[in-house]
N, C-alpha and C positions, 0 to 999 in steps of 0.2 A: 504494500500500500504506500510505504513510503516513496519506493521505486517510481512509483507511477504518478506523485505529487511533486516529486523531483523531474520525473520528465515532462509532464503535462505545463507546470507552471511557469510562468511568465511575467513579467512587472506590472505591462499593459492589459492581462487580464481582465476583464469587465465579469460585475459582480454578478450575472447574469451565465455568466461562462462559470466562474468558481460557484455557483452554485449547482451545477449539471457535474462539475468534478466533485463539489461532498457529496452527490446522491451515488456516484460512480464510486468514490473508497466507502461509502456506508454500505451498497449492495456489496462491494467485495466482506466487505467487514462480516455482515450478517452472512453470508455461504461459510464462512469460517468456524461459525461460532457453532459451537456441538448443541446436536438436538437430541430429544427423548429426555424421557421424564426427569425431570430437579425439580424437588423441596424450592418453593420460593422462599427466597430471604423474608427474614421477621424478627420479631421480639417476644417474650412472654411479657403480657399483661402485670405491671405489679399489683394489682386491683384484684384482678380475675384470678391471675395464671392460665388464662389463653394466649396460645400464638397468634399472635396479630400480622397479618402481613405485611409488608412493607411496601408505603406509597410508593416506593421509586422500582414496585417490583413491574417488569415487561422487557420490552425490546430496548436495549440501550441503543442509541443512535448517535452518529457524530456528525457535530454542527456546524457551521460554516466559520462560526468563532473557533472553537478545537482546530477548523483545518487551518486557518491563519495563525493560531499558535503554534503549531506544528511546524508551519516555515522557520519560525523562528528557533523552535526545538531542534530540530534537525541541520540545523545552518543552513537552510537553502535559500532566506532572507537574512536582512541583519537585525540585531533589535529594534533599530529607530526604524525601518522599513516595518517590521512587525506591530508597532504602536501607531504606525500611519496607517497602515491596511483597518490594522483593526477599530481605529476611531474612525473611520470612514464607512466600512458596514455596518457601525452603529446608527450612522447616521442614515446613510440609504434604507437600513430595512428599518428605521423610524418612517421615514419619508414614500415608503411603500407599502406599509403595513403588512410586513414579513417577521414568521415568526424565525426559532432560533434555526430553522434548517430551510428558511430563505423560499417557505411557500405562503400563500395568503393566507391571513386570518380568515378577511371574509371567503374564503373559498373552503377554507376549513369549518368552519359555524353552518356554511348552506350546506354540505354534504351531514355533517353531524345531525342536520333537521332533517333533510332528504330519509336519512337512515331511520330516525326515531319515528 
C-alpha cells in the first residue's frame, strides 16, 4: 500500500484524485484484512458485568487525513508539505461538505433514508 502511495503520488494532485487513491489503498487494505468469525472488541459493564460492545467496533477504514499523514510518515513529502496538504483538505472538505473519507454528507443522509 505504501508502494503504490509512493508511486501514485504527486504534489499537483487534486483532492478529487487523492480521494479515488484513499478508496484505492482502503479497498487494498480491507482484501487484506482476515475474515470469519472474531469476538468484537468491548468492555464488561462495571454496573452490570455485561460485555458491552465497542462503539468503534466495524470496518476500520483509512481517510484521506491518514493518507496525507502517511506522506509524511513515510518520507515521500516533507513535514511542512504534510501540514500544507493537510490544512488544505480541511479546508476543501469544509467547503464541500465531505466527510472524513472525502464522500458527501448529503449523499450519505439520502441513501441512509433511501434504506430506512
Amino acid at each position: 500500500m505504501i508502494e503504490m502511495l509512493r508511486s501514485q503520488w504527486n504534489e499537483s494532485m487534486t483532492f478529487p484524485r487523492l480521494i479515488e487513491l484513499c478508496a484505492s489503498i482502503d479497498e487494498m487494505f480491507q482484501q487484506r484484512r482476515p475474515t470469519g468469525p472474531s469476538l468484537p472488541p468491548g468492555f464488561r459493564c462495571p454496573k452490570c458485568g455485561r460485555i458491552v460492545p465497542s462503539e468503534s467496533f466495524g470496518r476500520h477504514r483509512i481517510s484521506v487525513r491518514a493518507t496525507v499523514l502517511t506522506l509524511g510518515r513515510f518520507g515521500i513529502v516533507s513535514p511542512a508539505v504534510t501540514k500544507k496538504i493537510e490544512k488544505e483538505w480541511a479546508k476543501y472538505r469544509t467547503q464541500n461538505g465531505l466527510n472524513l473519507y472525502g464522500y458527501s454528507e448529503k449523499l450519505r443522509l439520502f441513501w441512509r433514508q433511501v434504506r430506512d
